[in-house]
MIVOLUM-466130 format. One line per 4 residues: number of its first residue (from 1); for each residue z, x, y of N, C-alpha, C. Coordinates in Angstrom, 3 decimals. Last residue first. Layout:
residues N
NUM	Z/X/Y/Z/X/Y/Z/X/Y | ...
//
This chain:
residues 109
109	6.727/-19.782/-6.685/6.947/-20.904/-7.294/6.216/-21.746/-7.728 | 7.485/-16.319/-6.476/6.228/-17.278/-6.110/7.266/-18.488/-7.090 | 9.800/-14.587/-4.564/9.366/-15.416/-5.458/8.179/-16.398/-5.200 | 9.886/-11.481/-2.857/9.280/-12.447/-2.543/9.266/-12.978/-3.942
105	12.741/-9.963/-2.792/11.826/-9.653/-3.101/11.131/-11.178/-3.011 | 15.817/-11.181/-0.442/14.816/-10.515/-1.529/13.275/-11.075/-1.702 | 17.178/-10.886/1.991/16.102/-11.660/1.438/15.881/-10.547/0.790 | 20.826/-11.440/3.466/20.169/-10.997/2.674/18.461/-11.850/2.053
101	23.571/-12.122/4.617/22.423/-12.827/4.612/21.596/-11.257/4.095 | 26.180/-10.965/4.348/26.364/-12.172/4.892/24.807/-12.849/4.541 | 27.641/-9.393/0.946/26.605/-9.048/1.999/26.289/-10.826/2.695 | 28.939/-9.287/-1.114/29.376/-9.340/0.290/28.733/-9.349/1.229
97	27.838/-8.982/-3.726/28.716/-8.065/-2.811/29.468/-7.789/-1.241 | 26.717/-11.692/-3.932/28.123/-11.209/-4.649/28.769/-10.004/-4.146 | 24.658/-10.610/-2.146/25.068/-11.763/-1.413/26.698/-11.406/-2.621 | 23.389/-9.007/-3.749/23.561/-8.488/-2.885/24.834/-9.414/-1.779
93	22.730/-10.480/-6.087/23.521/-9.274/-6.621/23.785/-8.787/-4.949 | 20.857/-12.193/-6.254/22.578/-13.146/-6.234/23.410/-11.455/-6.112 | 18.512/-11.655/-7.083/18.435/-11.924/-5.551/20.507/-12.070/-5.697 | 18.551/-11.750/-9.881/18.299/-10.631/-9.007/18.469/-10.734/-7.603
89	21.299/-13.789/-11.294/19.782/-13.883/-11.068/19.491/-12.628/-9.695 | 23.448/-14.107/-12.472/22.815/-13.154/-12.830/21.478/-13.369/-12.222 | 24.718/-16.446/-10.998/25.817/-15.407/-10.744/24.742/-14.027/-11.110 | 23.927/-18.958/-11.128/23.177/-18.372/-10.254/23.759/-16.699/-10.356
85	24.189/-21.716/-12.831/24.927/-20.633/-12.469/23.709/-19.699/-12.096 | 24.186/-25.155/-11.930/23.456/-24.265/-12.625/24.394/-22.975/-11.796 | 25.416/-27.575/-10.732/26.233/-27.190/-11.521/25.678/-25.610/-12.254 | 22.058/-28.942/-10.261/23.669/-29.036/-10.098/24.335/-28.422/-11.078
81	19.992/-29.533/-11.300/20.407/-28.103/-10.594/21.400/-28.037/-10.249 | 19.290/-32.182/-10.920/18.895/-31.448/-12.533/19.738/-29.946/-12.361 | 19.288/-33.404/-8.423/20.229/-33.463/-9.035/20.258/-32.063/-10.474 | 17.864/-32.497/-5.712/17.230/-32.639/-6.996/18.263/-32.376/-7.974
77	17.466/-34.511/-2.821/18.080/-33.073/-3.730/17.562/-33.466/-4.919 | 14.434/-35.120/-0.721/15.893/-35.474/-1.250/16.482/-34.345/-2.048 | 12.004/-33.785/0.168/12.099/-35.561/-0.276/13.358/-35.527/-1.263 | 12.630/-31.634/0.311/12.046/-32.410/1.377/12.220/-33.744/1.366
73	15.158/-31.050/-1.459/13.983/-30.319/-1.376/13.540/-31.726/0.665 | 17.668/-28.987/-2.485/17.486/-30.367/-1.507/16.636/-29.718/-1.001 | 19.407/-28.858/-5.367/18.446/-28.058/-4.971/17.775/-29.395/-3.751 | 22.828/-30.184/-5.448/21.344/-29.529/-6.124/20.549/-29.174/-5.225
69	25.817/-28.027/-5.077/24.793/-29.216/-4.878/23.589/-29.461/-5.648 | 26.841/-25.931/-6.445/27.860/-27.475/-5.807/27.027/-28.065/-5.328 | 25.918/-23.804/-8.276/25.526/-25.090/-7.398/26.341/-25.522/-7.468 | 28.097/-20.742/-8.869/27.288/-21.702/-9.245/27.326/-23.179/-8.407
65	29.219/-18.362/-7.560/27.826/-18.509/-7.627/27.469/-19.852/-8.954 | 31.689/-18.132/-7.338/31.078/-17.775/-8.676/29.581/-17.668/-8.343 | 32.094/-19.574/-4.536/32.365/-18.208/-5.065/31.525/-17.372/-6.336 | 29.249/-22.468/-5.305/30.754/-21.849/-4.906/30.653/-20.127/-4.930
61	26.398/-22.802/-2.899/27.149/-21.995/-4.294/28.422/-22.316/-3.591 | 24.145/-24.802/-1.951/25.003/-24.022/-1.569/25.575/-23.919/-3.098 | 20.370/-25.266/-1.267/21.846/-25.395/-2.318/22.468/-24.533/-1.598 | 16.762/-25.502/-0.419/18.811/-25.628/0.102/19.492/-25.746/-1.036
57	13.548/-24.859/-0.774/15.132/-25.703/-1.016/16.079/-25.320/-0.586 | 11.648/-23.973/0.828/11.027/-25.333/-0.074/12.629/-25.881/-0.455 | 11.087/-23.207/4.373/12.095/-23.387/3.139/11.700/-24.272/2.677 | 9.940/-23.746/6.996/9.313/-22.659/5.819/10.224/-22.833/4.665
53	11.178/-25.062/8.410/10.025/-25.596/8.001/9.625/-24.725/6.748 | 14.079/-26.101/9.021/13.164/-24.820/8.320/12.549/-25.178/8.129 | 14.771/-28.353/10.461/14.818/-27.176/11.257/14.287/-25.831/10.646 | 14.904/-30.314/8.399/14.268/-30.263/9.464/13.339/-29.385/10.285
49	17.162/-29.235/6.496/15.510/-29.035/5.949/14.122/-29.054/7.453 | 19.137/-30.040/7.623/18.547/-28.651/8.117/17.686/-28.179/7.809 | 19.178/-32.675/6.379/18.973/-32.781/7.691/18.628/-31.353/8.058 | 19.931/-31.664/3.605/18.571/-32.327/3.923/18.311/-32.518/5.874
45	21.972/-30.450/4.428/21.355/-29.926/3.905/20.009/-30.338/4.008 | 23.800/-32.571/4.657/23.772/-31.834/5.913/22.695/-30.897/5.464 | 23.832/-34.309/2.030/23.163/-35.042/3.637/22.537/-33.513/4.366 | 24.795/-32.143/0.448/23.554/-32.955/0.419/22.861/-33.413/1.494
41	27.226/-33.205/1.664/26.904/-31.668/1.520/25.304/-32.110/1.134 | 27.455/-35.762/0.534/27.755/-35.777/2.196/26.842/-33.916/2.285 | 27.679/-35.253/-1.986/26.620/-36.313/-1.310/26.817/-35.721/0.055 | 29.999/-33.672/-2.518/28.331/-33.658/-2.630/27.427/-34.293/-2.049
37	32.825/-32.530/-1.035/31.492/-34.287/-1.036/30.306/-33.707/-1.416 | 33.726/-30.178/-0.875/34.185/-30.851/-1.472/33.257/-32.584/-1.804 | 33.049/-30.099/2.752/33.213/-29.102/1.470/33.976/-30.077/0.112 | 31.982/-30.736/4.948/31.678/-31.713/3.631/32.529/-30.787/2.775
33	32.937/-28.693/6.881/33.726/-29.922/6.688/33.391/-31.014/5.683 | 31.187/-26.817/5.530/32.660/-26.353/5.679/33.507/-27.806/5.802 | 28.892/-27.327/6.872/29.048/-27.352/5.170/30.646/-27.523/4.963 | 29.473/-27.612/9.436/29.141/-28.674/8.440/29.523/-28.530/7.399
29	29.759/-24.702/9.974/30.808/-25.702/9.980/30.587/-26.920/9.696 | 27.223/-23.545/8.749/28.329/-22.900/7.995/29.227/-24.103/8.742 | 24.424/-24.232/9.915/24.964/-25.046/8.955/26.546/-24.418/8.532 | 24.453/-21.987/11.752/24.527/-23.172/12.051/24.635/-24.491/10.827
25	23.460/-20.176/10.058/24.783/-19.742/10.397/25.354/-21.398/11.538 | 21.002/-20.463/9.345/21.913/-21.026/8.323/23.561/-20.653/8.975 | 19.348/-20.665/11.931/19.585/-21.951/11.329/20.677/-21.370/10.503 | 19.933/-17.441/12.341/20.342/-18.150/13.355/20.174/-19.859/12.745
21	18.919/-16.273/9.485/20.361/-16.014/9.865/21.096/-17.264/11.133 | 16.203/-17.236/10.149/17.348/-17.958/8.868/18.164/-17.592/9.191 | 15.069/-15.812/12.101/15.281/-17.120/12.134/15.904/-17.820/11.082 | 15.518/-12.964/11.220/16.825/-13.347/12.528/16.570/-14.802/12.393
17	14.325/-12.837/8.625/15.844/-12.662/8.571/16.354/-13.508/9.648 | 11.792/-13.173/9.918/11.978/-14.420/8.979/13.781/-14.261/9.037 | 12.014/-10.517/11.279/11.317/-11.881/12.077/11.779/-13.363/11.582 | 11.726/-8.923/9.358/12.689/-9.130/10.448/12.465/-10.544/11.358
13	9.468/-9.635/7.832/10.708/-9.824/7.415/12.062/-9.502/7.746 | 7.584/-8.434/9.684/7.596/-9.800/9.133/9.121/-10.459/8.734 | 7.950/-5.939/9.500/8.079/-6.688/11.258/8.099/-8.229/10.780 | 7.385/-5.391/7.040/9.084/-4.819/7.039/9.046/-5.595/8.913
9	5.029/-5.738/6.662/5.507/-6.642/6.510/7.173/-6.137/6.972 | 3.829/-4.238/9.070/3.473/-5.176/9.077/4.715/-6.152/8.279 | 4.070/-1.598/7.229/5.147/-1.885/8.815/4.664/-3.072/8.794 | 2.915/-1.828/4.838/3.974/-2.052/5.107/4.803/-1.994/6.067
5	-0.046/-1.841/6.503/0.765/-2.813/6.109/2.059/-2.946/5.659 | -0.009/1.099/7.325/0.157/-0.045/8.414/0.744/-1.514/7.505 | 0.904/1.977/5.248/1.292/2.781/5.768/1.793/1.115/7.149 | -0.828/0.675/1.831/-0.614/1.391/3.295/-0.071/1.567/4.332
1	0.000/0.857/-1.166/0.000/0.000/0.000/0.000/0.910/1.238
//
């Protein structure tokens, strides 16, 4: 890969970091007061779907890293994902260490 395109994308993926860091750090006292309501945690999730246009889903984790919600796509959550453990999946290893916001490697879907 060349030289120019990977500055290209490393300007890309500063660009994508500061506009998710600034929406998801605006969901943290919502989430915080559903904590415990799925449904309601659900709501605030689908309403910040709004404000990302580029995001296909939302879930939040407990500690462990597994869903306390499901996966809240455009047209609602998607129950099937509830409760799924997230704790070994490659992207979960930076965010388990503490790290506040973090993007990994690009997934196709």
């Amino acid at each position: 890969m060349s030289e120019a395109l990977q500055a290209a994308i490393a300007s890309q993926r500063m660009l994508l970091h500061a506009r998710l860091a600034a929406a998801l750090s605006r969901l943290e006292a919502p989430c915080l007061e559903a904590w415990g309501d799925r449904a309601r945690l659900e709501q605030v999730l689908g309403d910040a779907m709004q404000a990302l246009p580029y995001c296909k889903y939302l879930y939040l984790l407990d500690p462990a890293a597994h869903q306390v919600t499901g996966n809240v796509s455009r047209t609602g959550p998607l129950a099937e994902h509830l409760g799924r453990d997230r704790s070994h999946r490659p992207y979960m290893s930076e965010a388990l260490a503490g790290t506040e916001l973090s993007l990994s490697d690009a997934y196709l879907s």
